[in-house]
Steps between C-alpha positions, in 0.01 A plus 500: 500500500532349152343148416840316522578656869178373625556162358873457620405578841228258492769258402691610771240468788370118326867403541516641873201288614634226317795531695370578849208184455764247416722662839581208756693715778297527798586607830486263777580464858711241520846413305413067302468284814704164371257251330603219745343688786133419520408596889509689795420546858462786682546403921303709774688817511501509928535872674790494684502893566503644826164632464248297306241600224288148497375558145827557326629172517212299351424782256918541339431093504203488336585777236853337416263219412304645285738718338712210363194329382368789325803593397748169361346180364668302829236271701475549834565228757588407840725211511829527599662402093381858387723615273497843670451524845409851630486573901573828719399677795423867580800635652403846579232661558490873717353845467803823514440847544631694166434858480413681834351837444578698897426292718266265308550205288403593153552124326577187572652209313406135516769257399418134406765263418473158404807239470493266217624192426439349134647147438531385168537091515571499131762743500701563850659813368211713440403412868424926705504606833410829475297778742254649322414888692262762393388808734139646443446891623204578709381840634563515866137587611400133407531275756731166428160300428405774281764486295535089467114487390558762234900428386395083522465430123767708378737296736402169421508607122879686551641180699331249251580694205866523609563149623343333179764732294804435727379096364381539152707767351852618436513820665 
């Protein structure tokens, strides 16, 4: 390469970086939550399903919690004037056969659904009711215990994950 090569694509790469530094885009989770909107509170999320897990309720609660104060600058409170008011119940919750192999049961499915009801008091037509439903696949030789202690996290994290976007962003 000859001496003016070198240099021009020095130029070249100074300019990039000087062009990727000065970048503002970022990716976020949520789409601008309106300025005039400075709190939230989330309500016990009750089990209403027919059969009842007793840690998912207090766990989706508590991890909606955190979520929007990790996540938005909103303040967290529990009088009744919060500009968003977030409550729900699980809905569903069952295990389903879904592949037999013979006469066996190969995997099962666990559904959890959760019904949601956001309120926003500063603006009635953004207000949701919504069911939120997400099925986690288990091997069959695990009993139903089995598969709750080891699928738990992931749906907490699915359910929270997709109620805080069916609130904070456009999708």
């Amino acid at each position: 390469m000859t001496k003016n090569t070198i240099s021009y694509l020095i130029g070249i790469c100074i300019i990039c970086l000087f062009c990727f530094a000065t970048c503002k885009y970022s990716f976020e989770d949520t789409s601008p939550i309106p300025t005039d909107v400075k709190t939230f509170r989330v309500n016990y999320f009750e089990n209403k399903a027919q059969y009842i897990n007793s840690q998912l309720s207090p766990q989706i609660t508590e991890k909606l919690k955190q979520k929007i104060i990790n996540t938005t600058r909103l303040q967290q409170t529990n009088a009744d004037d919060a500009h968003y008011d977030i409550s729900g119940y699980v809905s569903q919750y069952y295990a389903s056969t879904i592949s037999v192999s013979g006469n066996n049961s190969s995997g099962n499915r666990l559904t959890v659904g959760v019904h949601l009801s956001f309120v926003n008091h500063l603006d009635d037509k953004k207000n949701i009711e919504a069911d939120v439903v997400r099925t986690f696949d288990y091997d069959a030789n695990k009993s139903l215990s089995e598969a709750e202690n080891a699928l738990n996290s992931d749906m907490v994290k699915n359910i929270v994950d997709e109620i805080f976007n069916k609130i904070f962003s456009n999708w």
